[in-house]
C-alpha positions as CSV (number, residue, x, y, z in Angstrom):
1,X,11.7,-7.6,2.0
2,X,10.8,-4.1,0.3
3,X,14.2,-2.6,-1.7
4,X,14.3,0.8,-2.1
5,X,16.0,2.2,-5.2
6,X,16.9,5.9,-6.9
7,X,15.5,4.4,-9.9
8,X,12.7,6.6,-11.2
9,X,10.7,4.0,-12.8
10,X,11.1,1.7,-9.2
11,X,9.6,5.0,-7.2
12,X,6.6,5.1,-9.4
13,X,6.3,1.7,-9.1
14,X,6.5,1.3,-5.2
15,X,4.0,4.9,-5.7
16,X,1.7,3.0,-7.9
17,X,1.5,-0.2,-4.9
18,X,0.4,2.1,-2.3
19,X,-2.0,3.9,-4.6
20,X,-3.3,0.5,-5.5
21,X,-3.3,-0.2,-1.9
22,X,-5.0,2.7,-0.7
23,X,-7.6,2.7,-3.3
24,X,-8.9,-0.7,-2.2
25,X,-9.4,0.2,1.2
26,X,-11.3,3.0,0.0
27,X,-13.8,0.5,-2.3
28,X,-13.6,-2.5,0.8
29,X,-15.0,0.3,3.5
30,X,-17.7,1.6,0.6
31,X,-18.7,-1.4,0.0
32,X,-19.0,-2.3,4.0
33,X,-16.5,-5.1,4.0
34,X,-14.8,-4.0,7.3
35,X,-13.0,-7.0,7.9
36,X,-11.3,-7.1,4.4
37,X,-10.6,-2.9,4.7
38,X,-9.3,-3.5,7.7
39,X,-6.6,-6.4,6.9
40,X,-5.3,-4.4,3.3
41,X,-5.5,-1.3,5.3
42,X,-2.7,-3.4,7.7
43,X,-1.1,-4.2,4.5
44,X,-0.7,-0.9,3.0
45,X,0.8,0.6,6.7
46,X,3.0,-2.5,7.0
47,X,3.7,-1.5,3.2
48,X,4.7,2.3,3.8
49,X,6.8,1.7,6.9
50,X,9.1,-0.9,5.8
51,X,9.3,1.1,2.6
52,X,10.7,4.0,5.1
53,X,12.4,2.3,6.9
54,X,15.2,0.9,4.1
């Protein structure tokens, strides 16, 4: 389970994981691994909506 915190140094942490995130489905679709773009891709929305949700 994703907590959610006013800490600034926990917001640009969670930042940094969804940057992280987003930048490997970037390289995994350049690099024409579909199948793994498309499963951290599922991660990273999975990711941002619990992260919205709490």
């Amino acid at each position: 389970m994703i907590e959610t915190s006013s800490d600034p140094d926990m917001l640009k942490y969670e930042e940094n994981v969804a940057k992280i995130l987003d930048r490997a489905v970037k390289l995994f679709r350049r690099t024409n691994l579909e199948e793994l773009a498309d499963k951290w891709d599922r991660i990273l929305k999975t990711y941002d909506s619990r992260k919205r949700t709490q």
